[in-house]
N, CA, C and O atoms as a GROMACS GRO file, in nm:
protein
  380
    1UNK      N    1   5.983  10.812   9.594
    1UNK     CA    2   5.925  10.823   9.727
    1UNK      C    3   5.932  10.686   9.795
    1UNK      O    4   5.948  10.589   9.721
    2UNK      N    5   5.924  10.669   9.908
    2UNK     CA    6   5.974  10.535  10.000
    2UNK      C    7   5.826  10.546  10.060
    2UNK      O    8   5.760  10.637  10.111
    3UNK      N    9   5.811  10.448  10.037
    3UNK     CA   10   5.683  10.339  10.103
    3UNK      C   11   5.672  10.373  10.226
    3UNK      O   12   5.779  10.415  10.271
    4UNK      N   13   5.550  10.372  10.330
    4UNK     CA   14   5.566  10.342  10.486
    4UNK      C   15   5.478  10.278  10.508
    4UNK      O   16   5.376  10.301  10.443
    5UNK      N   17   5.477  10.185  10.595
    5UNK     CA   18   5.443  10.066  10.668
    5UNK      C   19   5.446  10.095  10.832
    5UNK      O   20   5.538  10.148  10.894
    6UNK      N   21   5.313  10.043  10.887
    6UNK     CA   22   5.299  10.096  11.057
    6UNK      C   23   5.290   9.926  11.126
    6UNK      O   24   5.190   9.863  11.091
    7UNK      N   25   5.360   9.877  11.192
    7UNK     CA   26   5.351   9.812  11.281
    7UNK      C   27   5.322   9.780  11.417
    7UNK      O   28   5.404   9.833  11.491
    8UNK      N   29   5.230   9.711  11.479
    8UNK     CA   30   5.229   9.726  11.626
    8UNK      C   31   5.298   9.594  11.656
    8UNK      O   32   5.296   9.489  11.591
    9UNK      N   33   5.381   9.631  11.807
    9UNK     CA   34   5.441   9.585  11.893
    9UNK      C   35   5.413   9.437  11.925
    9UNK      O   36   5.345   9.417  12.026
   10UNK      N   37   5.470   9.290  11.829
   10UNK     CA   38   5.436   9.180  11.847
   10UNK      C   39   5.369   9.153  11.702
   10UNK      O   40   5.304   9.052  11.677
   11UNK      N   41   5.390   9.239  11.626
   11UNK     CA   42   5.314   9.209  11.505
   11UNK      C   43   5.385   9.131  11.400
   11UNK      O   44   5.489   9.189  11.368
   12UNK      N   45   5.365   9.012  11.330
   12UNK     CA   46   5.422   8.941  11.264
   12UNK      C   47   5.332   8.961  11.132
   12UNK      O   48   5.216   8.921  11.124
   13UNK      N   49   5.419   9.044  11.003
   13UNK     CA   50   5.315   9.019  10.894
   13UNK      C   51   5.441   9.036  10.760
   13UNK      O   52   5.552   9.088  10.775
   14UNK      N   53   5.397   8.990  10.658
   14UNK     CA   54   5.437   8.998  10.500
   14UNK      C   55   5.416   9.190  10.514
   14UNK      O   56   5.340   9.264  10.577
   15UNK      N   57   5.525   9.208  10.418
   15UNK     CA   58   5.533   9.354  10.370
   15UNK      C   59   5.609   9.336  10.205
   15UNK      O   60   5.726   9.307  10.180
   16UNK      N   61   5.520   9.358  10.128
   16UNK     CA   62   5.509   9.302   9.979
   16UNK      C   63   5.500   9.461   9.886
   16UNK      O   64   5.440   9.567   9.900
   17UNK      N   65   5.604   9.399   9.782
   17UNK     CA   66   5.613   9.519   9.675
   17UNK      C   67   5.551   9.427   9.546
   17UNK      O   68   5.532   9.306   9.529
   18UNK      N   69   5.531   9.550   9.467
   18UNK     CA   70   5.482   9.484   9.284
   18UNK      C   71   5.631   9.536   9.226
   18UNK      O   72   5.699   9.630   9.266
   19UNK      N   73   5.654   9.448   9.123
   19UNK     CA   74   5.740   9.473   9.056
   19UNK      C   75   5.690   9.484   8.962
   19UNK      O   76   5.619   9.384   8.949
   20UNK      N   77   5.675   9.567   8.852
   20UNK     CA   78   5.610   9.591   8.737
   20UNK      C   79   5.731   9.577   8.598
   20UNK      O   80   5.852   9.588   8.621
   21UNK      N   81   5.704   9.565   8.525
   21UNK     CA   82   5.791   9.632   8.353
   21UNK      C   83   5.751   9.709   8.337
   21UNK      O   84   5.630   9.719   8.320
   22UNK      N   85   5.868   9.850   8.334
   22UNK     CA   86   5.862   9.973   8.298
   22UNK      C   87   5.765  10.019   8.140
   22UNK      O   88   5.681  10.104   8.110
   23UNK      N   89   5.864   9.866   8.047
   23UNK     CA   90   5.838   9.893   7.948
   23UNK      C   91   5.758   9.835   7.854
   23UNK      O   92   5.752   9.856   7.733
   24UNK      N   93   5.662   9.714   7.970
   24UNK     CA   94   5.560   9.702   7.897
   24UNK      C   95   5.583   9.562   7.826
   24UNK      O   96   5.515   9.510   7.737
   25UNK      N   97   5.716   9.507   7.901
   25UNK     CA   98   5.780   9.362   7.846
   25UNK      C   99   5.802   9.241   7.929
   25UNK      O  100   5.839   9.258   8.045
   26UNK      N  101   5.784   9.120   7.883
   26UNK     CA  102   5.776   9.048   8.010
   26UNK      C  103   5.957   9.027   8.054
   26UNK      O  104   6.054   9.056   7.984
   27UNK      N  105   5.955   8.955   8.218
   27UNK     CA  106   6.046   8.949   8.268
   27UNK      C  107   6.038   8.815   8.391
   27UNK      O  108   5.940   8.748   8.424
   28UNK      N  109   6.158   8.810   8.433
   28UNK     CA  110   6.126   8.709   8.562
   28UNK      C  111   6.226   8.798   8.641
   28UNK      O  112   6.326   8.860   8.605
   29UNK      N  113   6.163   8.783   8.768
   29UNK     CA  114   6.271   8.758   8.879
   29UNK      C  115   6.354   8.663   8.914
   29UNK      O  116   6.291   8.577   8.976
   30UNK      N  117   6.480   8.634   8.902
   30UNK     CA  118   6.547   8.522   8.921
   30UNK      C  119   6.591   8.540   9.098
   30UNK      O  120   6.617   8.433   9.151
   31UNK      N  121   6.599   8.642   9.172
   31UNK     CA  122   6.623   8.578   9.319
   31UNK      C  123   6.595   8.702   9.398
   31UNK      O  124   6.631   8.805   9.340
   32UNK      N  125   6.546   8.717   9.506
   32UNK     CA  126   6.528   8.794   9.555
   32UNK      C  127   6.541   8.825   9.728
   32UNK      O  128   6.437   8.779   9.775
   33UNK      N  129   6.614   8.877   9.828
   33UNK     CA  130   6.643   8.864   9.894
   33UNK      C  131   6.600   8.989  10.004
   33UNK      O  132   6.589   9.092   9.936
   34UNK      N  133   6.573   9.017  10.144
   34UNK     CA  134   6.533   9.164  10.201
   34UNK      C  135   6.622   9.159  10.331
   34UNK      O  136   6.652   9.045  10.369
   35UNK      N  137   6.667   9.261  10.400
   35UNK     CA  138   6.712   9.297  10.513
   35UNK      C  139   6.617   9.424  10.566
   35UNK      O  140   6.569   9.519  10.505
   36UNK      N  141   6.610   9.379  10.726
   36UNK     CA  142   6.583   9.465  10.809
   36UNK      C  143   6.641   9.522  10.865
   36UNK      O  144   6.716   9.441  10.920
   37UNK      N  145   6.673   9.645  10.906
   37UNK     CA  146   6.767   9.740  10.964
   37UNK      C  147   6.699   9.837  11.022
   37UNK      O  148   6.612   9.910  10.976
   38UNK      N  149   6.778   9.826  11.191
   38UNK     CA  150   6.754   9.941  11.220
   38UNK      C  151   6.878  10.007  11.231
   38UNK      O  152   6.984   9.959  11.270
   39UNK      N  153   6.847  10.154  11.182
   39UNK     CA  154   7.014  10.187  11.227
   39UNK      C  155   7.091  10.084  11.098
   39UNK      O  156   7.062  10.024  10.994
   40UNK      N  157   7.196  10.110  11.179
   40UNK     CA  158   7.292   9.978  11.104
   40UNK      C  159   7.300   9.871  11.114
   40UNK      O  160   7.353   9.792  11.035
   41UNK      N  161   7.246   9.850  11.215
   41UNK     CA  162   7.183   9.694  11.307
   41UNK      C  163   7.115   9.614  11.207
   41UNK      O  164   7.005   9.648  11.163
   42UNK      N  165   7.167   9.519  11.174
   42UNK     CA  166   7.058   9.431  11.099
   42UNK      C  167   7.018   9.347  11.147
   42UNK      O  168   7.099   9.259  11.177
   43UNK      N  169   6.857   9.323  11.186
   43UNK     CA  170   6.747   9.262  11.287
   43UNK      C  171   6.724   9.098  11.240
   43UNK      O  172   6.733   8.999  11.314
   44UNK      N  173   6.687   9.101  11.079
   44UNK     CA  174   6.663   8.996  11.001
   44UNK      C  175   6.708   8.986  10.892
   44UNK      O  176   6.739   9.097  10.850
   45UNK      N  177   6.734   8.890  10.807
   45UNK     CA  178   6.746   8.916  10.694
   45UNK      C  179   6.683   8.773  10.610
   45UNK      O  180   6.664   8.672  10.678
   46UNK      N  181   6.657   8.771  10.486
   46UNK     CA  182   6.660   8.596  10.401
   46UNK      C  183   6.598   8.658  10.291
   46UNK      O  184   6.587   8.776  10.257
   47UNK      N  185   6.552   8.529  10.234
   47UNK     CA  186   6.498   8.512  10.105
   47UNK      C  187   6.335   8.582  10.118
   47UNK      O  188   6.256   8.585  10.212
   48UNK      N  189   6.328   8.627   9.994
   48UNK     CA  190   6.190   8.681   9.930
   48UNK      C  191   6.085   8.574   9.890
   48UNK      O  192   6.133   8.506   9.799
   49UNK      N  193   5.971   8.539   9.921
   49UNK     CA  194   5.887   8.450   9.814
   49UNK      C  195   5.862   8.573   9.710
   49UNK      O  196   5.845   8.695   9.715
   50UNK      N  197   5.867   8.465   9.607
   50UNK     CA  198   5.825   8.558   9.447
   50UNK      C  199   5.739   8.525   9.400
   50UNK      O  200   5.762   8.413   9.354
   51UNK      N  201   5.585   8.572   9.367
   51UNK     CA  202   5.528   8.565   9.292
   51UNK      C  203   5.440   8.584   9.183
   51UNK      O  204   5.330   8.640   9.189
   52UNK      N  205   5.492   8.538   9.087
   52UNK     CA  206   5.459   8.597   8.954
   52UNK      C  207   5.299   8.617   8.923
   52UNK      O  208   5.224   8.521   8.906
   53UNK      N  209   5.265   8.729   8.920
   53UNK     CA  210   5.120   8.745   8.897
   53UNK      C  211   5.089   8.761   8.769
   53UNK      O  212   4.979   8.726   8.727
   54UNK      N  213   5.182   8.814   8.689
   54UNK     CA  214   5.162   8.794   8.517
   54UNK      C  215   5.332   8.793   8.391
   54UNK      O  216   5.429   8.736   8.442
   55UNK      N  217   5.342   8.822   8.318
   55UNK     CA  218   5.437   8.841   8.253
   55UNK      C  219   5.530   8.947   8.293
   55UNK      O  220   5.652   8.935   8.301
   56UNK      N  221   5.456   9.061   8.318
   56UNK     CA  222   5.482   9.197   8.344
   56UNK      C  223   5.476   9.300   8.481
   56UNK      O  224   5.488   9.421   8.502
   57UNK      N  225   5.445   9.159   8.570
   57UNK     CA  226   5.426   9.161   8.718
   57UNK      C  227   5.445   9.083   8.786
   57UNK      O  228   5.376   8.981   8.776
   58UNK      N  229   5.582   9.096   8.922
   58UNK     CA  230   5.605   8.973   8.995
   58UNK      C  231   5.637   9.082   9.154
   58UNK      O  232   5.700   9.185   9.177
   59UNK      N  233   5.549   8.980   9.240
   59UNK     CA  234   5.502   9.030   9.396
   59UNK      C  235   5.601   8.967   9.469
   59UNK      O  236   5.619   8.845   9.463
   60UNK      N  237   5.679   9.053   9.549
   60UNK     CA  238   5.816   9.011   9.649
   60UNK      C  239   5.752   9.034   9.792
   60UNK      O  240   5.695   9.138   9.827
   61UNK      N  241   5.769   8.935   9.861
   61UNK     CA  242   5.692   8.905   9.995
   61UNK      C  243   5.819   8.885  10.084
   61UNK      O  244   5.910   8.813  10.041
   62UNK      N  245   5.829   8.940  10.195
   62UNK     CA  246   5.937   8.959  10.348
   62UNK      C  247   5.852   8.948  10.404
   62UNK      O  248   5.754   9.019  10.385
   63UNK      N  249   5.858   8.815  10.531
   63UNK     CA  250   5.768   8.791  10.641
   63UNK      C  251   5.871   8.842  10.756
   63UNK      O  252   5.975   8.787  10.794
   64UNK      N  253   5.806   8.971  10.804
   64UNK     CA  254   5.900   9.051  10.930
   64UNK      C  255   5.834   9.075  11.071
   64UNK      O  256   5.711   9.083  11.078
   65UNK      N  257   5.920   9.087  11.192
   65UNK     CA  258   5.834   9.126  11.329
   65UNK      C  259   5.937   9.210  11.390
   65UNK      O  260   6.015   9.167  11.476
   66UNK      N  261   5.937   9.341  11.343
   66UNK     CA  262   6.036   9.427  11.374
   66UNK      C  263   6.010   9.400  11.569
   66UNK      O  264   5.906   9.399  11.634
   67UNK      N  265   6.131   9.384  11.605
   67UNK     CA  266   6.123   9.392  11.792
   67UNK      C  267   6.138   9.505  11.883
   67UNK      O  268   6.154   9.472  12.001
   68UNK      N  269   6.137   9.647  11.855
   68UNK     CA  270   6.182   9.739  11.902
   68UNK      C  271   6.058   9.825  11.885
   68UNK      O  272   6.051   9.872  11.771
   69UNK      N  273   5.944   9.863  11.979
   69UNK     CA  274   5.892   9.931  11.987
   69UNK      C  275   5.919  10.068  11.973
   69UNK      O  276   6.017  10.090  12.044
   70UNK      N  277   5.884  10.170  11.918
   70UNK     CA  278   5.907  10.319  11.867
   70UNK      C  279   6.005  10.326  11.779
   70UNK      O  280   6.033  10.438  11.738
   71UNK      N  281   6.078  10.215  11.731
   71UNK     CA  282   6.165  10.227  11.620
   71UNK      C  283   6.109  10.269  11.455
   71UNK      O  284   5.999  10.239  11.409
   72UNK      N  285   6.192  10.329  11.400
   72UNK     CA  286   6.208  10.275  11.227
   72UNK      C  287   6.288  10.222  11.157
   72UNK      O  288   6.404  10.247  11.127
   73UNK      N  289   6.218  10.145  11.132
   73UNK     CA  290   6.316  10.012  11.047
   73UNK      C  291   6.316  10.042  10.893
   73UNK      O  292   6.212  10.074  10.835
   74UNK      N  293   6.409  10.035  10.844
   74UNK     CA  294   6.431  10.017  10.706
   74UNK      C  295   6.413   9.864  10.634
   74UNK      O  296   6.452   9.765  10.697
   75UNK      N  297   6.372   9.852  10.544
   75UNK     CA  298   6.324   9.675  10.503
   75UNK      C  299   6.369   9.703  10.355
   75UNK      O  300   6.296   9.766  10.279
   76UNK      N  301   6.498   9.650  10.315
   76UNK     CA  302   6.583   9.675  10.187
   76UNK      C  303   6.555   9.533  10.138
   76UNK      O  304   6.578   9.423  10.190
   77UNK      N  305   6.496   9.570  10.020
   77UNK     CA  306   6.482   9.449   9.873
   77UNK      C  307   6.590   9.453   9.781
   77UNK      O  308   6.598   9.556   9.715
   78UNK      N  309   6.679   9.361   9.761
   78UNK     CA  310   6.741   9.369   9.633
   78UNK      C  311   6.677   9.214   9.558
   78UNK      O  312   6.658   9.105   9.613
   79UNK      N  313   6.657   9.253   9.427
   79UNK     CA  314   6.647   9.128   9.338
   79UNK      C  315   6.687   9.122   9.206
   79UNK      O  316   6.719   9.232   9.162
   80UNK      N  317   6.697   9.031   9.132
   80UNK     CA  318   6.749   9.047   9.008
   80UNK      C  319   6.651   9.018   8.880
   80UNK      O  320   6.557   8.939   8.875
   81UNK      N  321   6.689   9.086   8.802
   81UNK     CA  322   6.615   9.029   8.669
   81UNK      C  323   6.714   9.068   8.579
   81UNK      O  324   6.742   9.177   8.531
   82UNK      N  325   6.771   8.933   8.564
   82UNK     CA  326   6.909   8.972   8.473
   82UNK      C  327   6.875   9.044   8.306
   82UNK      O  328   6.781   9.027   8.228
   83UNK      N  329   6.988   9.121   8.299
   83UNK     CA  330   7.130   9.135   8.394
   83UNK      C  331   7.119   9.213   8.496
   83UNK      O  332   7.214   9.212   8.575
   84UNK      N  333   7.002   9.304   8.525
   84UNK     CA  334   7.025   9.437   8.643
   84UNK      C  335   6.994   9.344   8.768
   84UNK      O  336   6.941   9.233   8.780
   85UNK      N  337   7.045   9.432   8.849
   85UNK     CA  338   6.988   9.413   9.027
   85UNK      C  339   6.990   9.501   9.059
   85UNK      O  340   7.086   9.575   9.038
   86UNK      N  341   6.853   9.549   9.147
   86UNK     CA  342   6.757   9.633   9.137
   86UNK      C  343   6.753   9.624   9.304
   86UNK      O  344   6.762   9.521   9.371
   87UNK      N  345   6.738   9.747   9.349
   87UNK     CA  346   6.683   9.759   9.521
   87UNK      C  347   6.583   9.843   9.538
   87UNK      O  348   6.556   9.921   9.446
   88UNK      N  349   6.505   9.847   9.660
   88UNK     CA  350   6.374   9.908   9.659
   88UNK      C  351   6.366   9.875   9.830
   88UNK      O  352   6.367   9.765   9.885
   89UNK      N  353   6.359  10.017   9.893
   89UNK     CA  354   6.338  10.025  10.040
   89UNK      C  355   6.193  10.116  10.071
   89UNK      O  356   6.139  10.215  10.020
   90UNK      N  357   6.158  10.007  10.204
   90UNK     CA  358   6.024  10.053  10.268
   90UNK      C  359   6.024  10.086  10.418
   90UNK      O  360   6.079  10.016  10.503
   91UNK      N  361   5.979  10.160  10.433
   91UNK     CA  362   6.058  10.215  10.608
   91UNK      C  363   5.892  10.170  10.694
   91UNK      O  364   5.772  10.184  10.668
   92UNK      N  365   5.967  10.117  10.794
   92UNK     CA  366   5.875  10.026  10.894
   92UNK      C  367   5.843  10.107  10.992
   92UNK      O  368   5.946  10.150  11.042
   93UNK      N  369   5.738  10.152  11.048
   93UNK     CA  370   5.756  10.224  11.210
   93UNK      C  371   5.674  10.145  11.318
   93UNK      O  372   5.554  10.173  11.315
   94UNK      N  373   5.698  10.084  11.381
   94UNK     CA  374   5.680   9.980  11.503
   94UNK      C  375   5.574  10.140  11.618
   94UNK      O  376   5.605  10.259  11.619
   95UNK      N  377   5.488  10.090  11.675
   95UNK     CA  378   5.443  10.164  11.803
   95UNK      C  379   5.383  10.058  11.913
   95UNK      O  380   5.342  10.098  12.021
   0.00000   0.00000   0.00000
């Protein structure tokens, strides 16, 4: 299921996922990166702050201000924890 997130018009905020271990093992994130899209349009894009809240939990932070009132934006995470790279999308709706 995909996340949703409501934005108002001028709103500048962090939109943050948990990354958990499935299996109960520790891990790092080695890099993590997000794009905003509307459409195919890509609005923003950069680096993730990462931070590690335990062995088995690390919090990926995108500071976004979607500009298009009545839009939905898509906000795509890819990051790695080698060897996989892993993506995880949250759909934005601006009013």
């Amino acid at each position: 299921m995909t996340e949703k997130v409501k934005f108002e018009l001028g709103e500048k905020k962090y939109v943050c996922i948990s990354v958990q271990s499935m299996c109960k093992k520790p891990f790092d994130v080695t890099s993590a990166k997000y794009v905003l899209r509307n459409g195919d349009q890509i609005e923003k894009s950069g680096e993730c702050e990462i931070s590690k809240r335990s062995d088995k939990e690390t919090v990926l932070s995108a500071l976004i201000q979607p500009m298009i009132k009545g839009a939905t934006y898509t906000l795509e995470y890819t990051y790695e924890i080698p060897p996989e790279i892993l993506k995880h999308e949250v759909r934005v709706y601006v009013s």
